[in-house]
C-alpha positions, 0 to 999 in steps of 0.5 A: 664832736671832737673824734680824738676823744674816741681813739684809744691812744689819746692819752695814752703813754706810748713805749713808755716815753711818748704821751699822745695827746691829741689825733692831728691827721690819719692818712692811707698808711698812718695816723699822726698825733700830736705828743710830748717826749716825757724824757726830753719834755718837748713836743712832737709828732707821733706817726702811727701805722695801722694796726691793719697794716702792722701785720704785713711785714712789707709795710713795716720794712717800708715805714722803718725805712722811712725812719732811716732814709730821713735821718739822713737828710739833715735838710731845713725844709725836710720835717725831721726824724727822732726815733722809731720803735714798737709797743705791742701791736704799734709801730710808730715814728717819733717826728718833728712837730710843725704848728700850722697848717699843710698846704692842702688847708691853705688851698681849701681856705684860699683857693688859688695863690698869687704866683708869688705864694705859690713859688715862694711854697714850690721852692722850699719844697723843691729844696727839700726834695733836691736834697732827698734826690742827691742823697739817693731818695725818691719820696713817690707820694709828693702831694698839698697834705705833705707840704707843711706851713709852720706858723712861723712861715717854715715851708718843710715836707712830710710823709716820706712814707714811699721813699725808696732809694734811686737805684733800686728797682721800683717796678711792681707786678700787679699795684703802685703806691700813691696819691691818684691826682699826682701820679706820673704815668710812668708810675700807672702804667709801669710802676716805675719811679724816680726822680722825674716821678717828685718832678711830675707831682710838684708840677701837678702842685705847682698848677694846683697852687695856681689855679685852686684846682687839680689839672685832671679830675673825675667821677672815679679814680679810674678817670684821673688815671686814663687822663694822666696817660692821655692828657697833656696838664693844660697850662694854668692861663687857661684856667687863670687868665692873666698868668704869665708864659713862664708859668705855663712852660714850667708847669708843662715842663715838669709835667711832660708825659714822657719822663725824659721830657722833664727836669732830671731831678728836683734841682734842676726843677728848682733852677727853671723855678729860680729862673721863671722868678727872675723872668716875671715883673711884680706885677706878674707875680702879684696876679690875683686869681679868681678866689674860689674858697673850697674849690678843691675837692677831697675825697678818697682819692687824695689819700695814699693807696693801693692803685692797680697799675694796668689803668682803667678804661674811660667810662662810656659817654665822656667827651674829652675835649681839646685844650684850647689857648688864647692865640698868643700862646698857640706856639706853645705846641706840647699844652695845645695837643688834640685829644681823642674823642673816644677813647679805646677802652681797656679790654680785659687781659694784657694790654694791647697798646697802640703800635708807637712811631718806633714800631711803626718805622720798624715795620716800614724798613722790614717791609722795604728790606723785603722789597730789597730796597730803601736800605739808605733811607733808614740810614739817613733819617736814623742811623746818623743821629743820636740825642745828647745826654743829660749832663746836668750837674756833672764835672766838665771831665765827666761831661766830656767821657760822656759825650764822646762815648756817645760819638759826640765833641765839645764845641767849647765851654761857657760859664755862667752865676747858679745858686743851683749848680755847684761851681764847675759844673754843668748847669746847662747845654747847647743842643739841650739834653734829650735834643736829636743831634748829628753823630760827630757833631759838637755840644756847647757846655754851660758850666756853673761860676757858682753864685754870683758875687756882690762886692760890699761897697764903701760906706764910710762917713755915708750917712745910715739912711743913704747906707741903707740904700746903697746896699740894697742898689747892690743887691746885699741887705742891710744887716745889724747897726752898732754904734760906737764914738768917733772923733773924725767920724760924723754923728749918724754916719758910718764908721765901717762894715763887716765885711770890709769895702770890697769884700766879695758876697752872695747876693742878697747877704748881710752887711752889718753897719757900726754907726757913730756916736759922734766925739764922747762928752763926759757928762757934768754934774749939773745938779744945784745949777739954774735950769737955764744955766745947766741947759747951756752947758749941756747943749754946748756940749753937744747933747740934747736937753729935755726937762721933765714935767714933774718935780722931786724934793731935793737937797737943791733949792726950789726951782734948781736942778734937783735931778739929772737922768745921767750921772756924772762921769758918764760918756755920751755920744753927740746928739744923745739926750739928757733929761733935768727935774727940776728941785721943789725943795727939800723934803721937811721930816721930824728929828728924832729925840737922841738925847740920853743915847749913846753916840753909835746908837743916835747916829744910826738913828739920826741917818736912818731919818735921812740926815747927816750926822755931826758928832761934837765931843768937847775937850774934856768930854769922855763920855759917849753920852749924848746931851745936846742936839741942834736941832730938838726931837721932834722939830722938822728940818730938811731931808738930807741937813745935817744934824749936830749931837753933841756929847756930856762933859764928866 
């Protein structure tokens, strides 16, 4: 049963402009429809608040803040804003409308995706958030139903219903705003979120692509929870066997439980994505997952909602097991963590965590500064260390402010190609960011030389196919062909490239080729030749001849050329094709009777028969009569002769 027939808005004319047409989607906070904007009659998406929501004017300012925050972000991968308004009780977006489907379908459909799908999906969306992150946005609800797949093969993200700028304050006393399978912990225990928060989620993404399913589940919410607190995201291999090394750091990279252990933001994300790419073979790319069609379980958790922040204790019985790795990756130390068997429930109350190392060292040195001894131990083992900053995407200045304000130097400074990082800055360290580091010790800098450049080689008098070839050994595509006459150059060889040889290129970019022609051959007439003798003429010429299977009457005798596919005075290139038909004669038609007519009115006549005409007006004749014609009315001739009328003498 079709449930849009239910809702009251299908068909209904919203704030006088947006005619809603069909229910696409409802979700924690909204329901999308799909409508026409009856004054720019396109086609687009309408979100739709929840009338139980619309009366909380905390929602409202979230949701018209949705509004503004994606205006901004004039981004390809980002589904765009048109408007926002209000009719009676409704408070809506007017959006972009994407044909297709969200990643959440593609994942019930198909299951797992190759590593190829998954990072071809996991870039854009990286895309897309990296421009949300350096505009000042965070979108807080990254999860499969907000990833759009456009029939076209667009790859944008949606519902940016919990952005909220970076440097605002984002903790909440009591609740959090978001999807339970992809919540960072600091969001459950803190209610805090950033850039690392979109980090975290993408990660929790990017393994679901991989393996068909989500890293952590349970029988209620309260279980997602304690595991995402608890729990190491186990590496997709586990799950998948046959997926490579660099698919498992990425994932643990971007799912580190401790926020600092990330990527800083979707960029950098998308460099490491960029990077496990370039480090895999086709076919590491190409691994086929175990399918396993609706293998994804939805259910309430995969909307968007209110979650208490203070997590709920692990229910009684379950045995969390540890993960365990082929042998070849137990290096891999942060995906083979030992887990508790019993976990300690939450007791009613403020929470009471278990003492951290910090603390614990804290309490030591106390207790030695009581005993009056060990005051040189705290000073070797903590006082003389610091960790290095993030520096990434900073200007080598500012790295440099940055490094000496935390008492460090500049061992000296690399440089290396990013598509990521911007030119002249910092794209990398040496120790890594967030690595312990002596006070007074030095950093290498890695900076960006920005992309790298491909010189467009030289091309001329190569032939097309070998062009073709060579471009793409020198990581540039062959772009548009066009063709042109050349004296010196060779048919099918090339005449130039744009941009010129030598021209510096990202790689990847197109070079678009002009081909010749050969020499230009002025095209002959033909007609009312042998076929064997137009054929020779034409081939001397350079150009190709082919002679159609049928036949036309023509004024040519039967048997000669009757018709040529290109008129004469036409200029060819060599090689190029002309077609013959050959004449079966012209075409026998009656002669109109003119005689008694005027000489004006019997040659309209006459030509409107297909014939020429020929006026003979004797010496003494002034009379515009005519009184004979060579050939009688109503007798045939051939279609095109001429026909003489001749005028009365007076």
């Amino acid at each position: 049963m079709d449930t849009t027939l239910q809702d009251p808005l299908v068909g209904q004319l919203l704030d006088g402009r947006y005619r809603v047409e069909a229910r696409i989607a409802v979700g924690g906070m909204a329901t999308v429809y799909r409508a026409v904007d009856t004054r720019l009659d396109r086609e687009l998406a309408l979100k739709v608040m929840h009338l139980s929501l619309a009366a909380d004017a905390t929602f409202v300012e979230r949701f018209i803040r949705e509004a503004k925050s994606v205006a901004r972000l004039a981004h390809p991968n980002v589904v765009g804003v048109f408007d926002q308004g209000t009719d009676g009780d409704y408070v809506y977006l007017a959006m972009e409308y994407i044909a297709g489907c969200t990643l959440r379908d593609v994942l019930r459909e198909r299951g797992a995706l190759q590593p190829r799908a998954a990072l071809d999906i996991l870039e854009p969306v990286l895309a897309a958030l990296g421009a949300a992150h350096r505009a000042g946005f965070v979108h807080r609800d990254m999860k499969p139903e907000n990833v759009l797949i456009g029939d076209d093969g667009r790859v944008k993200v949606a519902d940016f219903g919990l952005v909220r700028a970076v440097d605002t304050v984002t903790s909440t006393t009591g609740s959090v705003l978001g999807t339970v399978s992809y919540l960072a912990p600091e969001q459950i225990e803190h209610g805090t979120a950033d850039t690392r928060t979109d980090v975290y989620a993408c990660g929790v993404v990017l393994y679901e692509m991989l393996t068909g399913a989500k890293p952590h589940s349970g029988g209620t919410p309260a279980q997602v929870l304690y595991q995402h607190l608890n729990e190491d995201v186990p590496p997709p291999s586990a799950a998948v066997p046959g997926l490579a090394l660099e698919l498992d750091e990425l994932v643990a990279s971007a799912t580190a439980r401790h926020p600092d252990a990330r990527p800083y933001d979707a960029v950098a994300l998308l460099g490491q994505a960029h990077a496990a790419r370039l480090a895999l073979s086709d076919a590491q790319l190409d691994v086929v997952p175990p399918q396993a069609k609706g293998s994804v379980p939805t259910g309430p958790e995969e909307r968007t909602s209110v979650i208490p922040r203070t997590p709920a204790p692990a229910p009684e019985h379950t045995n969390v097991l540890p993960q365990v790795l082929p042998d070849e990756r137990q290096h891999t130390s942060r995906l083979v963590r030992p887990l508790p068997q019993e976990p300690e429930p939450v007791r009613q109350g403020p929470r009471r965590s278990a003492p951290s190392r910090r603390t614990l060292v804290s309490l030591v040195v106390a207790v030695l500064l009581v005993l009056g001894v060990g005051t040189g131990v705290w000073y070797i083992n903590s006082g003389q260390f610091t960790e290095v900053p993030r520096l990434l995407s900073k200007s080598e200045k500012d790295a440099r402010k940055q490094l000496g304000d935390a008492g460090l130097d500049v061992k000296g400074v690399e440089r290396k190609f990013s598509d990521t990082v911007a030119r002249g800055a910092v794209m990398d360290s040496r120790p890594a960011p967030g690595e312990r580091i002596r006070v007074n010790d030095a950093v290498t800098l890695v900076l960006s030389r920005g992309p790298e450049i491909v010189k467009v080689p030289d091309l001329k008098r190569v032939p097309l196919a070998k062009a073709r070839q060579e471009l793409k050994e020198a990581g540039l595509a062959p772009g548009v062909v066009t063709r042109a006459f050349s004296e010196d150059i060779p048919l099918g060889a090339v005449i130039s490239t744009d941009p010129q040889a030598g021209t510096g290129r990202s790689p990847d970019s197109a070079v678009a080729m002009v081909v010749s022609k050969g020499s230009p051959v002025d095209m002959p007439t033909v007609t009312g030749r042998s076929v064997e003798e137009a054929t020779s003429t034409l081939e001397g010429l350079g150009l190709k001849v082919e002679v159609a299977s049928e036949q036309v009457n023509s004024p040519a005798p039967a048997g000669q050329v009757g018709r040529q596919s290109v008129p004469a005075g036409t200029r060819l290139g060599q090689g190029e094709k002309v077609t013959l038909t050959v004449s079966k004669g012209p075409r026998m038609v009656p002669v109109p009777d003119v005689i008694g007519k005027q000489a004006d009115e019997a040659t309209r006549i006459l030509k409107g028969a297909g014939f020429q005409v020929e006026l003979d007006r004797p010496i003494f004749s002034f009379s515009k009569v005519i009184e004979k014609q060579s050939v009688a009315g109503g007798q045939e001739a051939a279609e095109g002769s001429t026909i003489t009328i001749t005028t009365k003498i007076l």
